[in-house]
C-alpha positions in Angstrom: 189.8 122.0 120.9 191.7 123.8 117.7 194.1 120.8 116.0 195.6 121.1 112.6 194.2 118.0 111.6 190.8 118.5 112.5 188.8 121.4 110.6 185.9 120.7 113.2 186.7 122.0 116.2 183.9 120.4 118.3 184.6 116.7 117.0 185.6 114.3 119.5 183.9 116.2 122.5 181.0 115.7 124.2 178.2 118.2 122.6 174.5 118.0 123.7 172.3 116.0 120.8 170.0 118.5 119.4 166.6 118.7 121.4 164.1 117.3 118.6 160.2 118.4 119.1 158.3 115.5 120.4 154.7 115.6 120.3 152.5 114.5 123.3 152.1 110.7 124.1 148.4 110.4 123.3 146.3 106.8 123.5 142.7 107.0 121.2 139.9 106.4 123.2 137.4 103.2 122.2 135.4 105.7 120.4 138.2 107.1 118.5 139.2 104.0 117.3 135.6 103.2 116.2 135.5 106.7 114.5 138.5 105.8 112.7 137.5 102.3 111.7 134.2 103.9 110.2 135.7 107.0 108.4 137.4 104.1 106.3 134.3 101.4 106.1 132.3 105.1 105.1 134.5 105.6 102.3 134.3 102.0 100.7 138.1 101.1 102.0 137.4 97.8 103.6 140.7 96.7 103.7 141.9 100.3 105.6 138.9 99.7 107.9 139.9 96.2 108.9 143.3 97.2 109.5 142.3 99.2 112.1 140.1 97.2 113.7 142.8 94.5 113.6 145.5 96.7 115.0 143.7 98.0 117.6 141.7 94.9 119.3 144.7 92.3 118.5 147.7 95.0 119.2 149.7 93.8 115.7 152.2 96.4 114.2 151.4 97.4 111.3 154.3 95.6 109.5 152.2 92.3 110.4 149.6 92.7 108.5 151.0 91.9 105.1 151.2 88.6 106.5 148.1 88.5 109.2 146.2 85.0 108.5 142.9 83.9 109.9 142.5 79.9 110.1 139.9 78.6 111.9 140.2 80.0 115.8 143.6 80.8 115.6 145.3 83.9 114.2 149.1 84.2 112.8 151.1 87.1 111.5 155.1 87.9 111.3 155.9 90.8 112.9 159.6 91.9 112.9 161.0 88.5 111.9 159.1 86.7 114.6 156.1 84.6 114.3 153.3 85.4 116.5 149.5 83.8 116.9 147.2 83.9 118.6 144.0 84.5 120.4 146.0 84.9 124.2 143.7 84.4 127.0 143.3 88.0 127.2 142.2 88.1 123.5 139.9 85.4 122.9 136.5 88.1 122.9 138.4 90.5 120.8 140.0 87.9 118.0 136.3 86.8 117.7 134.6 90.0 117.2 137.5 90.9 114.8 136.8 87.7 113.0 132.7 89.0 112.3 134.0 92.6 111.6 136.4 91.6 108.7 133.5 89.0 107.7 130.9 91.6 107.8 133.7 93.9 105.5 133.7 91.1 102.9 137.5 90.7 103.8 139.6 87.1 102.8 140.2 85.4 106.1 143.4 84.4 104.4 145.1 87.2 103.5 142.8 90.3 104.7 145.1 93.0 103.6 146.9 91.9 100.2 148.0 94.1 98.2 148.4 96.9 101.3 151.7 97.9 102.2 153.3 99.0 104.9 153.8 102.4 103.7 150.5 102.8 101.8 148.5 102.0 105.6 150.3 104.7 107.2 150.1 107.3 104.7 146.2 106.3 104.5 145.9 106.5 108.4 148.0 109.8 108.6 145.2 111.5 105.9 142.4 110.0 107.7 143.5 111.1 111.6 144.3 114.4 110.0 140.6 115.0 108.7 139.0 113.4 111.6 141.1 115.8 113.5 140.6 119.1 111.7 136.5 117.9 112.2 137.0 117.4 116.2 135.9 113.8 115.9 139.1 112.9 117.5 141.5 114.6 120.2 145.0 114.1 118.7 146.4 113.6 115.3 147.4 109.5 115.9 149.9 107.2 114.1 149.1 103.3 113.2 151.0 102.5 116.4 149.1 104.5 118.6 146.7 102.1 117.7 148.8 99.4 119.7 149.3 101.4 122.2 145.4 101.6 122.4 145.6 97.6 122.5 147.9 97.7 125.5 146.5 100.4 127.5 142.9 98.4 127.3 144.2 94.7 128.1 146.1 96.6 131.0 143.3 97.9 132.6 140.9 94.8 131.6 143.8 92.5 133.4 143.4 94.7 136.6 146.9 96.2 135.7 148.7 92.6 134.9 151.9 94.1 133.0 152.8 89.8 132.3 149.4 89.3 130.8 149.8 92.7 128.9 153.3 91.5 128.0 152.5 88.5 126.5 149.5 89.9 124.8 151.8 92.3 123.2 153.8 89.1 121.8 156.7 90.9 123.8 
């Protein structure tokens, strides 16, 4: 379409989005995870360890755990502007064996993760699957939320394939 007005001769028409690369959907394996949570623990970062673990048995963002709380059986966090607690039914045997492994780190029940941010976990967790990767300890080079989706795949299959009980795990 040539107009005087317009110097762009494709605006207003209906072009194709550019094709951006997308890398393979990959879930880590329980042993993956693990690996992860101990290349952390192995380089005194408790706080980087915990993360993990807390991400990937209790399916938080990683946004939440600036504000992830421990008080007595319960759990609470924020998590894009919404509150969210737990243990769920489903997650009763995983909050409590998070609970012992941020003990056993020497982590604050309270407030686990102060002084962490958002962007500072990531970048942490982006170096860490790199190395882990470049030493074949793990299959794919994951992001924090692959650690959710590690969450979800795992109550999925424990729930004999219950997408409402993996739903409301997921605080969704």
């Amino acid at each position: 379409r040539w107009h005087d007005g317009i110097a762009n001769p494709f605006r207003g028409t209906d072009a194709l989005p550019r094709l951006e690369a997308r890398r393979e959907f990959a879930v880590p394996s329980s042993a993956e995870v693990e690996d992860l949570a101990v290349y952390f623990a192995g380089r005194g970062d408790a706080k980087m360890a915990g993360a993990v673990v807390v991400m990937a048995r209790l399916g938080l963002r990683v946004g939440a755990l600036a504000t992830f709380a421990i008080r007595g059986d319960r759990w609470a966090a924020t998590t894009k502007g919404k509150a969210q607690a737990g243990p769920t039914v489903e997650t009763r045997e995983a909050f409590a064996r998070v609970r012992r492994e941020l003990v056993r780190l020497g982590l604050s029940l309270r407030r686990p993760f102060d002084g962490l941010t958002t962007q500072k976990i990531k970048d942490r967790f982006r170096r860490a699957a790199a190395d882990l990767l470049q030493q074949g300890r793990i299959e794919a080079r994951y992001s924090v939320h692959d650690l959710r989706h590690h969450f979800a795949v795992t109550i999925y299959q424990g729930t004999e394939h219950d997408v409402y009980a993996t739903s409301r795990a997921l605080g969704h």
